[in-house]
C-alpha positions as CSV (number, residue, x, y, z in Angstrom):
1,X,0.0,0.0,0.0
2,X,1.1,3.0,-1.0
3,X,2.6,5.8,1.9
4,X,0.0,8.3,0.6
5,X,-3.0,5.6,1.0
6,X,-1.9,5.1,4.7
7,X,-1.9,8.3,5.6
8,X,-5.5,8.8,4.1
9,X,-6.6,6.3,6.0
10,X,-4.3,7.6,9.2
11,X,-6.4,10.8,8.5
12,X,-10.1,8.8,8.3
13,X,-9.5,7.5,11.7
14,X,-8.0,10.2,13.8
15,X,-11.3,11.9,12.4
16,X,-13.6,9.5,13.7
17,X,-11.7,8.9,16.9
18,X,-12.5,12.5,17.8
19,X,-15.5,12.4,16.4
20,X,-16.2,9.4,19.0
21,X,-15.0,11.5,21.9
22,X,-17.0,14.3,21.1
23,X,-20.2,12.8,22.3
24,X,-22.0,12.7,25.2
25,X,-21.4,9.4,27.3
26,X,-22.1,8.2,30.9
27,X,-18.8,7.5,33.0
28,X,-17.6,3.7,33.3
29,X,-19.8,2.3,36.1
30,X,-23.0,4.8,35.2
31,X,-25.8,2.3,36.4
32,X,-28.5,3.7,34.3
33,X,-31.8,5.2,36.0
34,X,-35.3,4.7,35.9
35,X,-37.8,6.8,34.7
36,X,-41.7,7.9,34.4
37,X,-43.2,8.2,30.9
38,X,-46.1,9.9,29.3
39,X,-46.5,8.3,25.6
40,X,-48.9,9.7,22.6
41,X,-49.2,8.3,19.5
42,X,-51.9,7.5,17.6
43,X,-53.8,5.2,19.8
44,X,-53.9,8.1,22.3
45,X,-52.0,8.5,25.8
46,X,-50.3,5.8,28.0
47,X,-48.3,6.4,30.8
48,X,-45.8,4.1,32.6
49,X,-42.3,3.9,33.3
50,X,-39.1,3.2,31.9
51,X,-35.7,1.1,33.1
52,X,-32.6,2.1,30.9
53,X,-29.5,0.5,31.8
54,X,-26.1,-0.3,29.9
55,X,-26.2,-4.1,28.4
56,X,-30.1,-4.8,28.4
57,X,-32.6,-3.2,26.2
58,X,-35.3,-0.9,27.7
59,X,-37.9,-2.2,30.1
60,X,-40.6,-0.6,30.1
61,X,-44.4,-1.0,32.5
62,X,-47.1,1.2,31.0
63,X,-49.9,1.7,33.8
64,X,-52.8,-0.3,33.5
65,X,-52.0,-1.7,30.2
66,X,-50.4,-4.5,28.9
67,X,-49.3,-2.5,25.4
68,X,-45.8,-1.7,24.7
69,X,-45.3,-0.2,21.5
70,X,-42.9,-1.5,19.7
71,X,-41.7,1.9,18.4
72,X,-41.5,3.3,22.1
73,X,-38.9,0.4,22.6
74,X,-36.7,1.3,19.5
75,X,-36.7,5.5,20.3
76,X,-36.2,4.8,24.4
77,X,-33.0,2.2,23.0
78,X,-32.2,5.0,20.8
79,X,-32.0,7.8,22.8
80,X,-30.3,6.1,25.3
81,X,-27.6,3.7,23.1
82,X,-25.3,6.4,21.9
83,X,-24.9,7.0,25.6
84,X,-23.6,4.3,27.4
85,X,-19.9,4.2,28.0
86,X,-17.9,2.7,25.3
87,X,-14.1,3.3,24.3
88,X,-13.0,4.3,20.9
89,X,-11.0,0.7,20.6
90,X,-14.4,-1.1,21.4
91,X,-16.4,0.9,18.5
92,X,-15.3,2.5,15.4
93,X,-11.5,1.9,15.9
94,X,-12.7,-2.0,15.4
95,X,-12.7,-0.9,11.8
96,X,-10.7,0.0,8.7
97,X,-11.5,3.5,7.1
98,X,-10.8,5.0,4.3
99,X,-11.4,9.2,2.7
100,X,-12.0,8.8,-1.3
101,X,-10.1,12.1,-2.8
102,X,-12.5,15.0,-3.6
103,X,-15.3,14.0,-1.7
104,X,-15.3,16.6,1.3
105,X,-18.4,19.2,0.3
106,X,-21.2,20.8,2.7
107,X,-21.6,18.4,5.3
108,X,-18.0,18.1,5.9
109,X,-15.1,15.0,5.1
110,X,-16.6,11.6,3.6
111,X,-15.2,8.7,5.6
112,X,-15.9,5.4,4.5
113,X,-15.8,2.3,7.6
114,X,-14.9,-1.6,6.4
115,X,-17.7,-2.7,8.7
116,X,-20.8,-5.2,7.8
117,X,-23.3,-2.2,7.8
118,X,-21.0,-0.3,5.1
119,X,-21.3,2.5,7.4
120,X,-20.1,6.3,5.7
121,X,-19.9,9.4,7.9
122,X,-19.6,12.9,7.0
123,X,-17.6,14.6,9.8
124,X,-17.1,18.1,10.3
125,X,-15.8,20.6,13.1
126,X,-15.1,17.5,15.3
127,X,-18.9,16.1,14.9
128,X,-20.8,13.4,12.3
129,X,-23.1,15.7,10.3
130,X,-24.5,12.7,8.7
131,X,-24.4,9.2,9.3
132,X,-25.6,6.4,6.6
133,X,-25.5,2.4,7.4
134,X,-27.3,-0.6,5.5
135,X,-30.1,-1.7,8.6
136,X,-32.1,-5.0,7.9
137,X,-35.1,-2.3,6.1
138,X,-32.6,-0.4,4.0
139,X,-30.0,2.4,3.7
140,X,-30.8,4.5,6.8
141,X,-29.4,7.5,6.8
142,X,-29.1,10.1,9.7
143,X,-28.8,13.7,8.8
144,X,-28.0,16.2,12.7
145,X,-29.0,19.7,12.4
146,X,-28.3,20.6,15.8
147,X,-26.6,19.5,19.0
148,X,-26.8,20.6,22.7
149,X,-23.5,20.6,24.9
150,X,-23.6,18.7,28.0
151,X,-21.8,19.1,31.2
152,X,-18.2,17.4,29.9
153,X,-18.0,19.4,27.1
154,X,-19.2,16.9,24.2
155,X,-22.2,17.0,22.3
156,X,-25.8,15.3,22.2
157,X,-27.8,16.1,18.9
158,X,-31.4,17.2,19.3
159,X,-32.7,17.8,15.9
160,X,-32.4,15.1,13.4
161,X,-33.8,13.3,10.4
162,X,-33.6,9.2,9.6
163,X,-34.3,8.4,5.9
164,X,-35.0,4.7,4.9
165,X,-34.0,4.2,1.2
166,X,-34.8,1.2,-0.7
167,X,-31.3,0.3,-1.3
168,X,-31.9,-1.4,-4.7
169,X,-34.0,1.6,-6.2
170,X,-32.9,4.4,-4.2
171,X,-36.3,5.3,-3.3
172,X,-37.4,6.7,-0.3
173,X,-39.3,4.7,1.9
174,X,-40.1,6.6,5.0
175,X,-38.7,9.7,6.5
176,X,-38.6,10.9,10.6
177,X,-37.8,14.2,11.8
178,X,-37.3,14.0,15.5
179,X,-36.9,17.0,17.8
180,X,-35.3,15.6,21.2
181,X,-35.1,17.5,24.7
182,X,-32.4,17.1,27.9
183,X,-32.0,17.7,30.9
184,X,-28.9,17.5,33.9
185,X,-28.5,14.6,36.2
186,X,-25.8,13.3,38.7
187,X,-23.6,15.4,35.9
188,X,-24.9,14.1,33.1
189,X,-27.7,15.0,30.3
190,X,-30.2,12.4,30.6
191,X,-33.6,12.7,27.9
192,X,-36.8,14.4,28.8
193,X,-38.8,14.1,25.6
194,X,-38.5,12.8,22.0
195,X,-40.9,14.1,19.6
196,X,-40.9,12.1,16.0
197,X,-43.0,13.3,12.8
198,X,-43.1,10.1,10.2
199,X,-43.8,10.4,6.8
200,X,-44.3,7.5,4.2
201,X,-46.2,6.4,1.2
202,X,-48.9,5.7,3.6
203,X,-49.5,8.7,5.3
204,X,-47.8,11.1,8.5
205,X,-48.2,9.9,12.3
206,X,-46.3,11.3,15.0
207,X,-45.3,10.2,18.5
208,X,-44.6,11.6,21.2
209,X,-42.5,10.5,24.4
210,X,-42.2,12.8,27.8
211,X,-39.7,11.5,30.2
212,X,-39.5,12.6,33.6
213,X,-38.7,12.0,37.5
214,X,-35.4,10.0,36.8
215,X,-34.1,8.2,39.8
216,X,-30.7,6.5,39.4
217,X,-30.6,2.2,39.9
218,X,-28.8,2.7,42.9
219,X,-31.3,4.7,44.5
220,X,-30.5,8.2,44.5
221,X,-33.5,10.6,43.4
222,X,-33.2,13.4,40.3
């Protein structure tokens, strides 16, 4: 390999290693928290509470109803996934990158990752301004318009779109814009509300999810 092709790729990681440390994640040893929810969707309201916790997926008790909705599952896993302590060597830096010549433009450099979801990120300023992986439904592509700084200094994004794209066609399949609130705790931002507006070939919905009295696992009290 040539010297000019390794330092490309040199370049592609120590982009996405600060990129890494530039977001918001709980301390080694953060033991998650619990929380109460107030959900809306389409169905109407449910409320109920929440267990988020590094390792396990979201547990969730909704009062006086045996529904869990599916998609409050995925948004409570995603709000909360990006957050739990993980080192550089245990995510990204797993995998080989590369920067194709002439590709930087508006959103900042293109860096391509040698992983199985053919991830590409578009990294400016120190942060991923767009982030598109091959998920089991399609390409899904994640494009940030706007972070909030937390309490270390790094960032957590609040306004967001996900596309889904038929990866065969290209066509789009279903589009969310999701608007996401925080708040500080122990130190940390923890979330207080995700709003999402769908769109698809069938129609709009939109959820909504307010998260609130947090009270750590070990038993101390927001």
């Amino acid at each position: 390999m040539a010297v000019a092709d390794l330092l490309r790729r040199d370049e592609a990681d120590a982009l996405v290693r600060e990129a890494h440390l530039n977001v918001h994640r709980y301390p080694a040893g953060f033991p998650g928290f619990r929380a109460r929810l107030r959900v809306s969707d389409e169905r109407g309201v449910l409320v109920g509470r929440a267990t988020l916790c590094p390792s396990r997926p979201p547990h969730v008790d909704m009062a006086g109803d045996d529904r869990s909705p599916a998609w409050l599952l995925r948004e409570l896993d995603a709000m909360t996934g990006d957050r739990w302590h993980r080192s550089y060597a245990d995510a990204d830096g797993r995998f080989d990158k590369d920067m194709p010549e002439g590709q930087e433009g508006p959103l900042g450099a293109v860096v391509h990752l040698d992983d199985d979801a053919l991830s590409t990120y578009w990294i400016e300023n120190g942060h991923v301004t767009r982030a598109s992986r091959t998920a089991p439904r399609g390409r899904m592509t994640v494009l940030v318009q706007d972070n909030v700084v937390a309490p270390d200094g790094a960032a957590v994004a609040t306004h967001f779109t996900v596309t889904l794209q038929d990866e065969s066609t290209g066509s789009i399949l279903s589009v969310d814009t999701c608007r996401d609130a925080w708040i500080e705790r122990w130190g940390v931002l923890v979330p207080a509300r995700r709003r999402v507006v769908s769109l698809s070939g069938s129609g709009s919905t939109m959820r909504d999810v307010v998260i609130d009295h947090h009270e750590l696992l070990d038993g101390g009290a927001a």
